[in-house]
Each structure stands twice: as C-alpha cells, then as structure tokens.
C-alpha positions as CSV (number, residue, x, y, z in Angstrom):
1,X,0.0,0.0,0.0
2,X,1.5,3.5,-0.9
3,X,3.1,5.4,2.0
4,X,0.1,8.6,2.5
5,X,3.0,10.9,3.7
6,X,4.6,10.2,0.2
7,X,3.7,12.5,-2.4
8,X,2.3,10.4,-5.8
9,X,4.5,10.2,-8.5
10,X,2.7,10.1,-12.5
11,X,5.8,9.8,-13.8
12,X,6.6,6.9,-15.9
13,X,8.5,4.4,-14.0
14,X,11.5,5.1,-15.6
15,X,11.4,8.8,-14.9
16,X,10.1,8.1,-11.4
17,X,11.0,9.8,-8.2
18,X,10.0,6.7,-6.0
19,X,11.3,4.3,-8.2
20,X,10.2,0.8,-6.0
21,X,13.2,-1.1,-5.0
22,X,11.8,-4.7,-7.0
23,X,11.6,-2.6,-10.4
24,X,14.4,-3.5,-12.4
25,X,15.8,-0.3,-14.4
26,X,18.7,-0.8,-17.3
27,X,20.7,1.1,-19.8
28,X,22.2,-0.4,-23.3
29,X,23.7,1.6,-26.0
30,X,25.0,0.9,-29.1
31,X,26.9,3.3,-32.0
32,X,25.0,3.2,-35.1
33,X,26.8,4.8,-38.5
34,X,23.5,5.7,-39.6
35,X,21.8,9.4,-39.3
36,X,19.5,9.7,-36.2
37,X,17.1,10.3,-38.3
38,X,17.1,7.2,-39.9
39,X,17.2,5.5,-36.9
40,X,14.3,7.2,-35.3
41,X,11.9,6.6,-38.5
42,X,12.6,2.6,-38.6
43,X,11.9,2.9,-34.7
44,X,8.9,5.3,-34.7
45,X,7.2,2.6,-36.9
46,X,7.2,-0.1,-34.5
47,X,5.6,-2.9,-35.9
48,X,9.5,-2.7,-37.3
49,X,11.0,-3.9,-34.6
50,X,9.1,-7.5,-34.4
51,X,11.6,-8.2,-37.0
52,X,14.7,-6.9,-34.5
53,X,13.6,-8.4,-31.5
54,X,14.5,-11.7,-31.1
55,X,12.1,-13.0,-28.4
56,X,9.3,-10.8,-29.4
57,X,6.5,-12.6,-31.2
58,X,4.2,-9.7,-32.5
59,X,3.6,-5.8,-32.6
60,X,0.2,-4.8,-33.5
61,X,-0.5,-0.8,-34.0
62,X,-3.7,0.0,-32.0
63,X,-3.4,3.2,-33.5
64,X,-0.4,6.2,-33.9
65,X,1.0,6.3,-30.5
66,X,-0.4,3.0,-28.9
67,X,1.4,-1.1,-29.8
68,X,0.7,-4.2,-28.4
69,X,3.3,-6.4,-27.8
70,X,3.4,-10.1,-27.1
71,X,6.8,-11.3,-26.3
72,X,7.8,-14.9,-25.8
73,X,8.3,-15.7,-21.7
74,X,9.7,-18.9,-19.9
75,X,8.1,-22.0,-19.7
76,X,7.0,-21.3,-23.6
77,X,4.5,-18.7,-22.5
78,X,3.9,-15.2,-23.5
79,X,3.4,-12.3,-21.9
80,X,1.6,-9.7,-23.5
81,X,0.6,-5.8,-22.9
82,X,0.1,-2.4,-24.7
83,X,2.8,0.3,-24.7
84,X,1.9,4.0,-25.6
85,X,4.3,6.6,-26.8
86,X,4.0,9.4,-24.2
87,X,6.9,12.0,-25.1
88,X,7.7,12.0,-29.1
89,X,10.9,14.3,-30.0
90,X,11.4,13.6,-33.8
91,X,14.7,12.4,-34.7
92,X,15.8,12.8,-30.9
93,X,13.8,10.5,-28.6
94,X,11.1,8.5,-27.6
95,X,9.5,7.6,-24.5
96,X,6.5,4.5,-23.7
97,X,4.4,3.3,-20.5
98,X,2.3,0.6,-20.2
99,X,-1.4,0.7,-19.6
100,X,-2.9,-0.5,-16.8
101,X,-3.8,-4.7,-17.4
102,X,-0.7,-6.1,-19.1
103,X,1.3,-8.9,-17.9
104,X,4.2,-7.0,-17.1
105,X,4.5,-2.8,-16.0
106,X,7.4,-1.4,-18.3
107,X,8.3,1.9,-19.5
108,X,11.6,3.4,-21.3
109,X,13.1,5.6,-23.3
110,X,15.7,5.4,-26.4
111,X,17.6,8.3,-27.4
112,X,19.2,9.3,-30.6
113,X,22.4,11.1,-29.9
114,X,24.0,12.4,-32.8
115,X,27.9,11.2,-32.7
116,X,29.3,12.9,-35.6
117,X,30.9,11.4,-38.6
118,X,30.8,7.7,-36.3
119,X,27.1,7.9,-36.9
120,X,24.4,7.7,-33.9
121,X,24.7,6.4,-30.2
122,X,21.3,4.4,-29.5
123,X,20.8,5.0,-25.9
124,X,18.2,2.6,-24.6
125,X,16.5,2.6,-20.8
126,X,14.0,0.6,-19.6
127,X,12.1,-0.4,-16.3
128,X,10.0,-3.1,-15.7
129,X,7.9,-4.6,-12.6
130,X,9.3,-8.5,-13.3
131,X,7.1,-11.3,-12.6
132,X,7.4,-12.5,-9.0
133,X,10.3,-10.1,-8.1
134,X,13.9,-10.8,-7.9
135,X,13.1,-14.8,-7.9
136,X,11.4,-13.8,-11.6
137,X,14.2,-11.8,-12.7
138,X,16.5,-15.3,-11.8
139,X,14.6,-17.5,-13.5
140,X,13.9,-15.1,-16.8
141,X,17.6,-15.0,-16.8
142,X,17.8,-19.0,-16.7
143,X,15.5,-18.7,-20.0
144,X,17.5,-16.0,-21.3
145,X,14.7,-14.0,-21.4
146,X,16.0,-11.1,-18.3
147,X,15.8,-7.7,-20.2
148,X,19.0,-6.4,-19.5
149,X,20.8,-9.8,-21.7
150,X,17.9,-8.9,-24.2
151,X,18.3,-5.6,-24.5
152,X,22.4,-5.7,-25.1
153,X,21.7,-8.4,-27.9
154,X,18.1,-6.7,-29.8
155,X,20.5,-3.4,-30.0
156,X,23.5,-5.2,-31.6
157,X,20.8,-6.6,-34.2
158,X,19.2,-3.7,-34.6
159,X,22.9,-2.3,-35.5
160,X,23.1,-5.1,-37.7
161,X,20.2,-4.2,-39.9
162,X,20.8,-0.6,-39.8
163,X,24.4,-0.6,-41.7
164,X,24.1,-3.6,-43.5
165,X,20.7,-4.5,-44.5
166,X,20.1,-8.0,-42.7
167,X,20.8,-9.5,-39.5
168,X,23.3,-12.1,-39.9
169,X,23.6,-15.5,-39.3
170,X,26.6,-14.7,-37.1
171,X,24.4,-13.1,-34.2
172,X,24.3,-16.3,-32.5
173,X,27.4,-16.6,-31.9
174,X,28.1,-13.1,-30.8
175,X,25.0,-13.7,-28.6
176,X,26.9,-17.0,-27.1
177,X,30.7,-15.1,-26.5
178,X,28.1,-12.5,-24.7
179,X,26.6,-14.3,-22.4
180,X,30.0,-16.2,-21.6
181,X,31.0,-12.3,-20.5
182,X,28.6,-9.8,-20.3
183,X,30.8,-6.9,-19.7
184,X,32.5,-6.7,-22.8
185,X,30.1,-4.8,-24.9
186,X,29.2,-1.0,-23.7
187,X,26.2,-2.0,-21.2
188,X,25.7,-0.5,-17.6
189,X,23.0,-1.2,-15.3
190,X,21.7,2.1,-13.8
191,X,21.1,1.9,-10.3
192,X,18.9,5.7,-10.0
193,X,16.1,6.5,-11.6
194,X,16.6,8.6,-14.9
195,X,14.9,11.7,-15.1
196,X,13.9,13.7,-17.9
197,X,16.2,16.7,-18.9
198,X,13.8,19.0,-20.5
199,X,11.6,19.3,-17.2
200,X,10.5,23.1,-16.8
C-alpha cells in the first residue's frame, strides 16, 4: 500500500522519483553509423521492430501512439501488454508506459544522440515490474529472457540491420561469447532513476 506521507508520482517508472526497489531499471547503448534520423523513422514505426527483436512474437498498431506487444516468456509462454508513446521528439527520442492490465508494468526511453561522422549512439533505458520479483528476474535469466541480456543483444541486431541491411547468421554466436561475458560490450545497469532533462 503506498506510504500517505509520500507525495504520488505520474511519472513513468522510468522517470520516477519513488522508483520501487523490486523494479528493475537498465541502460544499453550501441553506435549506429547511420543518421538519427534514420534510426528514429525505422523505430517510430514499431511494428518494425518485431523483425529486430529476437524473443518478441508480434507488434500490432492499436493506433499512432499505442502497440501491443506479445513477447515470448519462460516455460513457452507469452506475456503480452500495450505500450503507448508518451513523449515523441522527432529524430531525438522516444518515450512509452504501459497501460494499466498487461502482464508486465514497463516503461523506457531510447535516445538518438548524434555522434558525428561515427554515426548515432542508441541509448536505450527501460524499467519493468518482473514477474514475481527478484526470484522472476532469476529464472527469466535461466531462459535468457532477463531484459538487460535482451536488450544488449536486440540493440547489436538492430545495428546489424541498420548498416548492413540483414541480420546475420553470425548473431548467435556473438549472442553465445556475450553471455560467456557480459561486460565486454558497452552495457551498464543504472542503479537511480533517470529523469527527464527537459523538465521546466
């Protein structure tokens, strides 16, 4: 039950101010030599990513700023819920919560930071209530379905596609050496609540 001496907080939970302690909140980025731009338009369409996302098994436009997603879970189940864009910056950033009734509570943001001639950095962060807690977080991960291991590889395909045309065949391995060592692609796990720098 909330705490009545604690102000609320609308924000979405990535942006939140009482952030709970079982949310799980993580940063990935990636360097993309493509044009923000670019990158934003393939994302802002995001039935598009269905083709990126590894475990996800569909994205279905409700309408311009709302997408239901049904992503694959342990135990071959799926998890499903409806995501709506809440703060659109064209060619800059984008920002989602989910409605109230999905199977999980998530909310992010990805960035497009223009990096000069090396292109774009991608800078993805998302928070999510998992299923059960930590104990769900432990047994996603056994299923390789924790979404800090699946957000490192979606970016690197989504990197893939975006200076080459295709995802290729190699990923698998690159998604094998990863999970043998975690640390050696640019990943951190944020451990404060990101807040939005264009507040008034």
């Amino acid at each position: 039950m909330p705490d009545p001496s604690v102000p609320a907080d609308d924000a979405p939970i990535a942006y939140s101010k009482n952030l709970k302690s079982d949310h799980a909140l993580v940063e990935e980025a990636v360097t993309i030599n493509r044009p923000p731009s670019e990158l934003y338009q393939f994302w802002r369409q995001q039935e598009n990513l269905a083709g990126v996302m590894e475990n996800v098994v569909s994205i279905e436009k409700v309408d311009d700023k709302r997408y239901r997603w049904t992503v694959k879970a342990p135990g071959g189940k799926e998890v499903s819920w409806v995501a709506a864009i809440t703060n659109d910056l064209t060619d800059r950033e984008l920002t989602w919560q989910s409605e109230d009734g999905g199977d999980i509570d998530n909310s992010g943001r990805v960035r497009f930071e223009d990096a000069g001639e090396r292109g774009t950095v991608v800078r993805a962060t998302i928070a999510y209530d998992p299923p059960a807690g930590v104990v769900g977080q432990l047994v996603a991960k056994l299923f390789q379905r924790e979404p800090r291991i699946q957000s490192r590889r979606d970016l690197h395909r989504f990197k893939q596609l975006m200076e080459t045309g295709e995802i290729s065949t190699s990923a698998r391995n690159q998604r094998e050496r990863e999970e043998r060592d975690e640390n050696q692609t640019i990943t951190r796990e944020a451990t404060t609540p990101v807040y939005q720098e264009n507040q008034a």
